[in-house]
C-alpha positions as CSV (number, residue, x, y, z in Angstrom):
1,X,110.2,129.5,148.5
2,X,112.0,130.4,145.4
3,X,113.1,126.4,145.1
4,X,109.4,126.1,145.1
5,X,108.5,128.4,142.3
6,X,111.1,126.9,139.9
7,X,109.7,123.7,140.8
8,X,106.2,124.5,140.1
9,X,107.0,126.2,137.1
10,X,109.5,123.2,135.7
11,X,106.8,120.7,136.4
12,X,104.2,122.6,134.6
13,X,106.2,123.1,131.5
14,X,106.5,119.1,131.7
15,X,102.9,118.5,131.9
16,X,102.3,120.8,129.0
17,X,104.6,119.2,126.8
18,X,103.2,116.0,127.8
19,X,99.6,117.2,126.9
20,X,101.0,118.9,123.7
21,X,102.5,115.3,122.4
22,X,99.6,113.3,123.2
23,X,97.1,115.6,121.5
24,X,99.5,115.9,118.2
25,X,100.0,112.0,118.5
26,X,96.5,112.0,119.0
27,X,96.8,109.6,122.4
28,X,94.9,111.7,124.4
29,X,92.2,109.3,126.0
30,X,88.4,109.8,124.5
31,X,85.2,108.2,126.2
32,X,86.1,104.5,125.0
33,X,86.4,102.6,121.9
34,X,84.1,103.2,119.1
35,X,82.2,99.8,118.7
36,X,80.6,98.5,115.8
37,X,76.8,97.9,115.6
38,X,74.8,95.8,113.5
39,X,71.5,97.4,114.2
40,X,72.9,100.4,112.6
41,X,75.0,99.0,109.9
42,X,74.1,100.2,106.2
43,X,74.5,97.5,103.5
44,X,75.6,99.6,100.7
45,X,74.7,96.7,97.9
46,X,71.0,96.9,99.1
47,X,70.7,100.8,99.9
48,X,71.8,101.5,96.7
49,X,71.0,98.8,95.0
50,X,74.6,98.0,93.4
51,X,75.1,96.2,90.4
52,X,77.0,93.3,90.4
53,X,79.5,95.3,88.2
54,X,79.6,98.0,90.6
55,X,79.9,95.6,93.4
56,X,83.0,93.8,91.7
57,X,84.4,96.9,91.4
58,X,83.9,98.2,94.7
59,X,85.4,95.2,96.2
60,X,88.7,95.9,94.0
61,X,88.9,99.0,94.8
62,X,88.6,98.1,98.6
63,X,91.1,95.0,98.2
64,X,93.7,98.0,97.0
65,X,93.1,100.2,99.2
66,X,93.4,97.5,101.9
67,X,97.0,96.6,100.4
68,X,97.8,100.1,100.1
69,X,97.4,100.9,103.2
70,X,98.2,97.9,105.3
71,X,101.9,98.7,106.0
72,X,101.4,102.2,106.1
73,X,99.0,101.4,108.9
74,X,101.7,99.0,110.9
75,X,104.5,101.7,110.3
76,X,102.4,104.1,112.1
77,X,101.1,101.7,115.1
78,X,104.7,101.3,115.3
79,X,105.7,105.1,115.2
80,X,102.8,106.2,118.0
81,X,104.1,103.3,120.2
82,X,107.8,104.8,119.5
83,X,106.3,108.3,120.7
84,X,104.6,106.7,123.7
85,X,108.2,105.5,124.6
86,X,109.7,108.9,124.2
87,X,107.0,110.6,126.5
88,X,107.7,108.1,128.9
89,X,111.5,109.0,129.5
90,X,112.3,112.1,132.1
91,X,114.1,114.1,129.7
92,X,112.7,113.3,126.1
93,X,115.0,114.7,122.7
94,X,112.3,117.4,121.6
95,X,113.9,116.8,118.0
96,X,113.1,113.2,118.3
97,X,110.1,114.4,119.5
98,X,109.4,116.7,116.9
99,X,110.6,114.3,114.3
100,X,108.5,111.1,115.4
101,X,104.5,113.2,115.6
102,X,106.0,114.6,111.8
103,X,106.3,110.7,110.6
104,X,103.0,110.1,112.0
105,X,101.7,112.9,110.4
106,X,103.0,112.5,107.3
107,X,101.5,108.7,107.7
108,X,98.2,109.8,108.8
109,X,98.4,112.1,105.4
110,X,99.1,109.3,102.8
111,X,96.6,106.5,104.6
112,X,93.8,109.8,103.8
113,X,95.1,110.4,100.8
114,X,94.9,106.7,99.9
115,X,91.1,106.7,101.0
116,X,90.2,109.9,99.7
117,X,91.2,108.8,96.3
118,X,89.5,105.5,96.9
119,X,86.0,107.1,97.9
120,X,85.9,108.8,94.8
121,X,86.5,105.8,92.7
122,X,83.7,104.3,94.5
123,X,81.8,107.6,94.0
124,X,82.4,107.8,90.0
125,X,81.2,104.0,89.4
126,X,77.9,105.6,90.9
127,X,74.6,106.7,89.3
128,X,73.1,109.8,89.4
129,X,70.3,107.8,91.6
130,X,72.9,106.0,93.5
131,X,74.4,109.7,94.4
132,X,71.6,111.4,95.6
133,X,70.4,108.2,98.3
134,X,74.1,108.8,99.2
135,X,73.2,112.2,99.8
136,X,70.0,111.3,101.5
137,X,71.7,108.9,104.1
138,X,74.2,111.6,105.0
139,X,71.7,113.7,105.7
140,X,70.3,111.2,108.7
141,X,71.7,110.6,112.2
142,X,73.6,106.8,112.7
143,X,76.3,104.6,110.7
144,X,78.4,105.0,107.7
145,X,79.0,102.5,105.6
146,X,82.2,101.5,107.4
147,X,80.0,101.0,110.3
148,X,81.5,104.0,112.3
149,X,78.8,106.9,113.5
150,X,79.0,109.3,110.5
151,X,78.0,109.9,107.3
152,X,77.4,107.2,105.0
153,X,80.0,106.6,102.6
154,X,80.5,103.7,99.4
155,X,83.3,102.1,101.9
């Protein structure tokens, strides 16, 4: 009975570690992918009627952001599959544990950073017109600009 107990109580400490990773890796499973639609696509050049100024600019600032963030990107599909290794050994190093969802983090951080900083360049090439149909589209249910459900956004 008592072999029982410890075993119970051993294999529940696993599975909550296990959960614990996979929600800070963010790996736990969702309803599916998110697809792309192109009934509900916004063309930001025609909903706010862009300049072809703006829209030169836009497209450099998206080009850097791309090249910004392309590595950083790989390095962290690389780190989450590293992690997935880890989880899938009996005894996992917690400090290598610990260590590999704090890269990804700090990934995750810079890649925001990087777009954060990018959506307001887009933002300031924007007129006071152009700001407030932002404001209106993110007001209203469907696609973002990136064609994922959310609000609209210049990228």
């Amino acid at each position: 009975m008592e072999k029982r107990i410890v075993l119970l109580t051993v294999c529940l400490f696993l599975v909550l570690g296990i959960v614990q990773v996979a929600s800070a890796a963010g790996t736990v499973p969702d309803d599916g992918p998110r697809m792309l639609h192109s009934d509900k696509w916004i063309n930001p050049v025609e909903a706010l009627n862009l300049t072809d100024q703006q829209i030169t600019k836009m497209r450099e600032i998206n080009q850097n952001t791309y090249e910004q963030t392309r590595d950083l990107r790989i390095k962290m599909m690389d780190s989450k599959h590293e992690l997935k290794q880890l989880q899938l050994q009996k005894n996992p190093d917690k400090a290598q544990v610990d260590a590999k969802i704090k890269e990804i983090n700090d990934l995750r951080a810079k890649i925001h950073s990087i777009y954060q900083e990018s959506r307001q360049q887009c933002q300031s090439l924007l007129t006071p017109e152009q700001q407030a149909k932002i404001s209106e589209l993110k007001g209203k249910k469907g696609y973002g600009f990136r064609g994922g459900p959310g609000a609209a956004n210049t990228q």
